[in-house]
N, C-alpha and C positions, 0 to 999 in steps of 0.2 A: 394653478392652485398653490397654494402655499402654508407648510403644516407648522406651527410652534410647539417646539416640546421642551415641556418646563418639569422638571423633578428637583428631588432637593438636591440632587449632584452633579445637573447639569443642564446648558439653556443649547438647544441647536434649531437652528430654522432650515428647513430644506424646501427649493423651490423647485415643483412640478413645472414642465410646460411644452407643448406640443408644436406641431407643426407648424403652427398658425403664427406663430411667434420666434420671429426672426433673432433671436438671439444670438450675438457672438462673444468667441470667448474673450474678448476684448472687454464689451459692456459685462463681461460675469465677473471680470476682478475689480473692473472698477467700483460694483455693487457692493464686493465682499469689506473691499477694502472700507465702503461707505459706513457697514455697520461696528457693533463693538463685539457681538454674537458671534461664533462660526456658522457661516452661511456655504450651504451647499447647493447645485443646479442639477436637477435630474429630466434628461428628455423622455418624455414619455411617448409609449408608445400605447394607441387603445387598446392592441390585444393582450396586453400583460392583464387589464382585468379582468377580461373572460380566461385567464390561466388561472389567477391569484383569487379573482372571486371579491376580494376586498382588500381594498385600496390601504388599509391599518397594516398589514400583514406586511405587504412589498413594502411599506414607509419602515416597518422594522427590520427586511433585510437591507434597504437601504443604511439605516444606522448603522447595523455589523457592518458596513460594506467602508463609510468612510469614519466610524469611530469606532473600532474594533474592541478598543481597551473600557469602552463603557458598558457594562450592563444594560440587560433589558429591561425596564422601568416595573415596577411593580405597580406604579399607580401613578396615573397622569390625570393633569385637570388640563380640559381640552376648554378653550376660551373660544366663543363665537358669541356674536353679537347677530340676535332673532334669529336669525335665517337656516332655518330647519335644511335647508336644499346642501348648506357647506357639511350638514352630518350625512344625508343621502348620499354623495357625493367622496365620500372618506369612509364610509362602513357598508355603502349600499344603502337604496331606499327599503325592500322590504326586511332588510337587518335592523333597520332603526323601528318599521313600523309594528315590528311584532313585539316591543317593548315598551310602547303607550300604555297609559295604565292612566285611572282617573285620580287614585290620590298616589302619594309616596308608599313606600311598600320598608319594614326595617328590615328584612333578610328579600336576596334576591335583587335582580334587575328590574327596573324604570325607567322610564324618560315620563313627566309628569309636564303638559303646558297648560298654565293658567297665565299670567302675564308675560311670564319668561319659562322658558325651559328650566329643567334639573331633571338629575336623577344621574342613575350611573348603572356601568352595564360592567359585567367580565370577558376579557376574551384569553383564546388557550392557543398555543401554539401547536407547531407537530412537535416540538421537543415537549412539549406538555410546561411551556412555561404560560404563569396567568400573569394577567392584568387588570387592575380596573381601572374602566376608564371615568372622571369625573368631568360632568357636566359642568360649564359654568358659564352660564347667557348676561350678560352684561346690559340687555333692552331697558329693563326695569328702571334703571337708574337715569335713565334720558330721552327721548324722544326725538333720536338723530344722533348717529357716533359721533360727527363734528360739535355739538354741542355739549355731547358727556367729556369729548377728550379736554373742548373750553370750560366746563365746571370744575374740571382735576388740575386745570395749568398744566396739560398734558400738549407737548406742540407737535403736531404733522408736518415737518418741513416738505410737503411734497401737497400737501390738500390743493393748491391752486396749481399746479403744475401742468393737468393737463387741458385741455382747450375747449374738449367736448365730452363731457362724461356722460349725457346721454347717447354715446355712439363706441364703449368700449371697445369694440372690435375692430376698428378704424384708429385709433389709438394705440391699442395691441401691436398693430401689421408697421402702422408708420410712421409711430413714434416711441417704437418701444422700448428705450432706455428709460425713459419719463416714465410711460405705463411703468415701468417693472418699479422703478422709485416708487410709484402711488402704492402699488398692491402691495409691496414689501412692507413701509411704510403703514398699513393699516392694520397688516399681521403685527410687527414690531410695539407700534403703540398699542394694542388693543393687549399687546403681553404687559404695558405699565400700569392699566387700571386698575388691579387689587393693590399694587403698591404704593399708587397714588390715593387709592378710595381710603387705603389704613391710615396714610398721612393725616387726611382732612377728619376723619372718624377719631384719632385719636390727637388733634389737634382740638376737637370739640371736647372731648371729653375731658383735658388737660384746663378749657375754658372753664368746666362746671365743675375743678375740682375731684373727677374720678381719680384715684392714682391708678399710678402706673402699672401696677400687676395685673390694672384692670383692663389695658391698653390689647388692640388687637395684635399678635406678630406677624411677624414680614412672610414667614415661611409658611408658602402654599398649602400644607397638608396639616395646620392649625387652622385653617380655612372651611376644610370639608370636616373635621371634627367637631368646629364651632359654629360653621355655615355664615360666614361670611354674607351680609345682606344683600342681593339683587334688584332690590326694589327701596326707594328711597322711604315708599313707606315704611315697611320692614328695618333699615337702618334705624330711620328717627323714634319708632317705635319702643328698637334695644335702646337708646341712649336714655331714651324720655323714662324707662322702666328701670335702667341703670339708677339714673338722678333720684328718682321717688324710693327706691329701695337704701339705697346712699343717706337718704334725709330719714328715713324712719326706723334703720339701724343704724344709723351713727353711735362713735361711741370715743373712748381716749386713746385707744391704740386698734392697728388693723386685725388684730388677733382677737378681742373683744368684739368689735365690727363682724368678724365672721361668727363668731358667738351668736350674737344679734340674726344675726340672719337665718343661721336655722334655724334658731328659736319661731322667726317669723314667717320660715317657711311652714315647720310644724301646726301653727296657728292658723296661717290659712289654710293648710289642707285639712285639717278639723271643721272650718266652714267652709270647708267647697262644697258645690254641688257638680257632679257630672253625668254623664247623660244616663248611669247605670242608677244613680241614685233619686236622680230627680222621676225618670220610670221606670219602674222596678217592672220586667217582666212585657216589656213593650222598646226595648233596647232599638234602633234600627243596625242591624245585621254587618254593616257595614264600616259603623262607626265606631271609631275607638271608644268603650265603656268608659274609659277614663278620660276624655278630655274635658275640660273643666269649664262648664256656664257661669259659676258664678263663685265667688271671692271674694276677699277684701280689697283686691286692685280692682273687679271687673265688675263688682256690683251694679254700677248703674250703666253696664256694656248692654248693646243692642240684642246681644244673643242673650243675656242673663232675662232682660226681661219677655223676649221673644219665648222663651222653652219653660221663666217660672210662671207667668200669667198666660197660657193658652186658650184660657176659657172665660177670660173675662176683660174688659178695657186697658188692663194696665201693660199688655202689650204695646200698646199709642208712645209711650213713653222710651220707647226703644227709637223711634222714628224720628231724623233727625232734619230739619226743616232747613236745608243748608243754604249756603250764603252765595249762591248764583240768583243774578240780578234778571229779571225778565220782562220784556215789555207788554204788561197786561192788557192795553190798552191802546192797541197798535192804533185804531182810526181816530185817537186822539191825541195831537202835540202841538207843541208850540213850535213857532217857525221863527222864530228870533228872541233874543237873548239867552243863545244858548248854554248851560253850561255843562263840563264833564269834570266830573268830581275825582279826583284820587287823593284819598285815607292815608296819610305818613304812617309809614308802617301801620296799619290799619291793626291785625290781628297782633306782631306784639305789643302794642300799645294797650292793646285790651288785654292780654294776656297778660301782663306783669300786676294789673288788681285781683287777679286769682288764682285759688286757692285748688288744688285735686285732694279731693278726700278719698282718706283711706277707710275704708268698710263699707257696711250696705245700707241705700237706703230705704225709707219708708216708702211704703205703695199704698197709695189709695185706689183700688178699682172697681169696678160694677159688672155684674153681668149685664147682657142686653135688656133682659127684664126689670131691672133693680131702678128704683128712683131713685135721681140724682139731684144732688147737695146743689143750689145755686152758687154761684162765685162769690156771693155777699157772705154766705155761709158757709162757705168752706173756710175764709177768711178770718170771718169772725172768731173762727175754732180752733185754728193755728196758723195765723199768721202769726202770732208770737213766738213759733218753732221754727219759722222759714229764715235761713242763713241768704243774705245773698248773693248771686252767681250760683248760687246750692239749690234751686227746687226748679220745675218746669209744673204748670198747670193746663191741662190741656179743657178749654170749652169749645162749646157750641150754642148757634142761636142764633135769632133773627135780629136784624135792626131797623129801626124807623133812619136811620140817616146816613147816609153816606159817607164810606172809608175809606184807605188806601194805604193803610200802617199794617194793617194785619194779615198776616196769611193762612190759606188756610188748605188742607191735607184732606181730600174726598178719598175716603176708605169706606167702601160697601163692609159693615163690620160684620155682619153673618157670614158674608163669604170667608171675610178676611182669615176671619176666625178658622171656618173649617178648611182653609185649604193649610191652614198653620197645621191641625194636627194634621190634613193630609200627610204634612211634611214630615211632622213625627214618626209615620210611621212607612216613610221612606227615604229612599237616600236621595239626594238632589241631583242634577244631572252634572250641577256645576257650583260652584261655590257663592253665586249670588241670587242663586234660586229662592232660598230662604226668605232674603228682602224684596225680591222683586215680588212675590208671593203678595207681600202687605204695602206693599206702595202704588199710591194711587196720583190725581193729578193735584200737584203742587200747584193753586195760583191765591189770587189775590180776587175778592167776591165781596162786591160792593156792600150789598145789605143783608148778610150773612156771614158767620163764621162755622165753619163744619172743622171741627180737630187743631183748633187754631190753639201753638203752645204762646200758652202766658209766662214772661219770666218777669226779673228783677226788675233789669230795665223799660222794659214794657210795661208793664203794671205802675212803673214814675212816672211814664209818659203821659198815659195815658190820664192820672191824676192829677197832669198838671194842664192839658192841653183841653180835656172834655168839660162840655158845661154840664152842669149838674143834673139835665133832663139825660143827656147820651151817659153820664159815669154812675147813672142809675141804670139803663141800659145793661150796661157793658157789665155790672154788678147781679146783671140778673140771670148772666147763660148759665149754662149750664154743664156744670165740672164733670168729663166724663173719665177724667184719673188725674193722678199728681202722683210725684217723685220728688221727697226733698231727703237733706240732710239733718236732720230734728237737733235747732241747736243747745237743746236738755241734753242732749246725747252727746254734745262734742267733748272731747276731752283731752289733757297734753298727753302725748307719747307715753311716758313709763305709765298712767295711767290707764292708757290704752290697753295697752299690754296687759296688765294685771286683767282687766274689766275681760278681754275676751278668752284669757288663761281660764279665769273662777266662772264666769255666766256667761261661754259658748251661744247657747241654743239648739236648736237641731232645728229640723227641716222635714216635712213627710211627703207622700205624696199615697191619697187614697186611689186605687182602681175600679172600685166599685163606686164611688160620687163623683169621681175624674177630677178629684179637688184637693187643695196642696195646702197644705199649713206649716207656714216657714213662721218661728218666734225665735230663729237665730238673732244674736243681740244687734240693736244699730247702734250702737258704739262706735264714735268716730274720730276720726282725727285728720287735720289737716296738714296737705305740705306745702306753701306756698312756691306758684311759678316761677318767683320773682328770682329765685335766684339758679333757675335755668334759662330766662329770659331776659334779664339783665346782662351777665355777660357776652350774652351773643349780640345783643342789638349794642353795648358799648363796643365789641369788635367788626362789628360791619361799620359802626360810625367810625373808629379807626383805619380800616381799610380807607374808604371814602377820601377821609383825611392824607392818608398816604398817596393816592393814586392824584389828589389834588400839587401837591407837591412834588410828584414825579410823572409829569404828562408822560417820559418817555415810556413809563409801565403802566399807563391808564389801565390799558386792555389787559393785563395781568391784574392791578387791585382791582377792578370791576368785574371780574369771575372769582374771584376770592371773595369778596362781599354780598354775590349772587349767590354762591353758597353757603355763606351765613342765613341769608335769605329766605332761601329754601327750605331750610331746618329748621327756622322759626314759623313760616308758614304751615309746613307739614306737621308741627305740633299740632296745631287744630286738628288739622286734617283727619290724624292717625285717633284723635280722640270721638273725632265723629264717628270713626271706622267700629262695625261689629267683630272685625277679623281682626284685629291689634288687641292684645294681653292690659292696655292701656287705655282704651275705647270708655268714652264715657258719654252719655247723651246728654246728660243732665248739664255737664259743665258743656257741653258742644252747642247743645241749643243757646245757652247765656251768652254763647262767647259770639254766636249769631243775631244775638238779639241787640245785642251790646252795638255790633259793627249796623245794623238793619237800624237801629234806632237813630244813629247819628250819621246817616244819608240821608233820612226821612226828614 
């Protein structure tokens, strides 16, 4: 075993290790001398844990023991990647398991796992000194350590060293100067990743023009006060909400800029809705009264319209139709002239013609009962208001002729509906209970559409490709909601501003008719991608260039460029997400329909 302990006054790695492992003091200086760290070797023996009880305690008389002159740490951030067994293992299993908890807790100990671990716990001494210790799982960010430390330019001189790694124990006994190099090695580099992940986070942010004060610090315990992101969504999430906050308080100096911003803090929290406000008196018990559905960033977010339409269609419009490819039609294909298609930069290419609008938009919905507007009519009525890349039209209906453009979303809508308030008025067992709740089977249905969203592009296509008997058809389903941006309503920035300062709106929600009337204003405004999506696709094409010109760093500009990559794709991604502050369905579905249409 092997512990890293990182505080802001000092880095020491001490390595455990038993009988099993032949170690001499030969191979222990050669190791020491290997790193840059002081490295210490402690043999262990099993019964020290049924003395000590836990393995954190003895790891701190061992530090009194070879670094006298340091202090015992007030708060440590302990770094493991997934593997819940390395915290069993260093605090006890049932030490760790009595501090599971389903969400974060702000007083008190946690360990919280949804994609990665967090949380943090306190431990006391017999001198009665405390610590807290801080969680911090590095999974999120990669799917395989070797491949996160190749995303960071992070190098393992030891990763191919030993012969057989499914057989560590064999490895261990008789080859163990190699083993101890690999293990040491995975502790060592897994301590570079915050400072490597700050590099690349504020080398983007430097890309899009954040300044600098805005840049993450190097020092660990800025980390746990700022929370440092785990998950690449979460990362691109903060930078993507950094850029759009940047573009709609800009201003001539950074002191006005912050001006600006609470001003625009204050303004959305004037139209938020959160979950105290949107049910008054139906609260679920569990959930923070204040966390916030719906906003000027988050208006067209999967949870804004999941919690403001529960009782009528305009839920549909949260549900986002995404961009995995499927073969609808397995007992049918072709067996020669094959082709496999791959999109240059597929998503930012799309992404650089649009626009993230700031405010909320328009909902058309229906209850189950209510007769619904045709497509030709819905059209007729406002399609002079529809911006696009800005609205989603969700139909249904039969067809006389066969298709294969359109997809469509089987949602049993009674249920959907009722197990949505089920949801209301409990808490979920996990954080995507919510969606799974309303998701049903995504395919492709030849002479029908059921919840099939109509956008921009689609809606071209289809006007350019159908003869006049199908685009009479296709004019006749039937709208069972929409979600646009009304562009009477658009307006520039200081504009903006003024319009939601003087004409707010407010928002109600009746208990007795279980029906909501929001005439908060849709006043809006846009910020264009292009200039978070241009710099990054001009600096991946840079890398590219570079790594052409230096074969000997290929493999170096080509993990540099994959994480240009990455943060361009995850744009989308995070805007499809209901769980991103940045989450938008309306721009997520166009940005799908954009990529679906030019395959098709």
């Amino acid at each position: 075993m092997q512990t890293y302990t990182k505080t802001s006054d000092y880095e020491i790695m001490i390595v455990y290790f038993n009988n099993c492992i032949p170690l001499t003091s030969e191979a222990e200086e050669e190791l020491k001398r290997k790193y840059p760290i002081p490295l210490e070797f402690v043999h262990w023996d099993p019964e020290w844990e049924e003395e000590i009880g836990n393995l954190y305690f003895f790891h701190e008389q061992t530090l009194k023991e070879f670094y006298p002159q340091y202090p015992i740490a007030s708060e440590i951030q302990l770094n493991f990647y997934f593997s819940i067994r390395d915290l069993y293992y260093f605090f006890t299993e049932s030490f760790i398991e009595k501090h599971f908890r389903k969400t974060f807790v702000k007083k008190g100990d946690y360990i919280v796992k949804k994609r990665t671990h967090f949380g943090r716990f306190h431990l006391e001494n017999n001198q009665g000194q405390k610590t807290t210790i801080y969680l911090h799982d590095t999974f999120g960010l990669s799917k395989g350590f070797g491949k996160l430390l190749e995303l960071l330019d992070i190098d393992h001189p030891s990763k191919n060293i030993l012969q057989n790694k499914s057989k560590m124990e064999e490895e261990a006994t008789e080859n163990t100067l190699n083993f101890m190099k690999y293990a040491i090695d995975d502790v060592y580099t897994l301590s570079q990743v915050d400072n490597a992940l700050i590099k690349k986070i504020n080398g983007i942010l430097k890309l899009i023009n954040i300044p600098a004060s805005e840049h993450y610090m190097s020092d660990w315990k800025q980390h746990v006060t700022k929370r440092l992101p785990t998950t690449v969504g979460a990362l691109v999430s903060k930078i993507l909400k950094q850029y759009l906050v940047h573009q709609i308080c800009e201003a001539d100096s950074y002191t006005n800029f912050l001006i600006n911003v609470q001003r625009f803090e204050e303004m959305n929290k004037q139209l938020s809705l959160t979950h105290e406000s949107l049910y008054r008196g139906r609260r679920l018990k569990r959930l923070p009264k204040h966390e916030v559905f719906s906003d000027l960033l988050i208006g067209g977010n999967m949870k804004s319209f999941l919690f403001t339409s529960p009782n009528n269609t305009g839920f549909l419009n949260g549900i986002c139709h995404g961009g995995r490819a499927f073969n609808e039609q397995p007992e049918e294909y072709l067996a020669h002239n094959l082709l496999d298609i791959d999109m240059q930069s597929c998503y930012g290419s799309a992404l650089l013609g649009f626009s993230y609008p700031i405010g909320l938009p328009e909902v058309h919905a229906f209850s189950l009962d209510d007769v619904k507007p045709s497509l030709e009519t819905f059209l007729n009525t406002y399609e002079h208001e529809l911006v696009p890349n800005l609205y989603t039209i969700v139909v249904s209906g039969k067809l006389s002729f066969p298709q294969n453009l359109l997809y469509s979303k089987i949602v049993n809508m009674k249920n959907a509906v009722n197990k949505l308030q089920t949801y209301l008025m409990k808490e979920p067992e996990n954080e995507d209970e919510e969606i799974s709740e309303i998701t049903g089977d995504f395919t492709v249905l030849t002479y029908e559409l059921v919840n099939t969203v109509i956008t921009s592009d689609i809606l071209e296509i289809l006007r350019k490709i159908c003869t006049l008997n199908e685009i009479a058809e296709i004019m006749n389903l039937e709208v069972q909601t929409a979600a646009f941006y009304p562009k009477s309503k658009k307006l520039e920035k200081d504009q903006f501003v003024k319009e939601i300062q003087e004409n707010p709106g407010s928002y109600t929600y009746s208990k007795e008719g279980r029906t909501n009337f929001d005439d908060r204003t849709r006043a809006w405004c846009e910020v264009p991608l292009s200039g978070i999506i241009k710099p990054l696709l001009n600096e991946r094409k840079r890398l590219k260039q570079e790594g052409a010109k230096h074969p000997e760093k290929a493999g170096l500009y080509k993990n540099k460029q994959l994480f240009v990559k990455l943060i361009i794709n995850t744009i989308y991604g995070v805007m499809a997400s209901g769980f991103f502050s940045v989450g938008n369905s309306i721009v997520a579905n166009n940005i799908t329909g954009k990529a679906r249409g030019y395959v098709w």
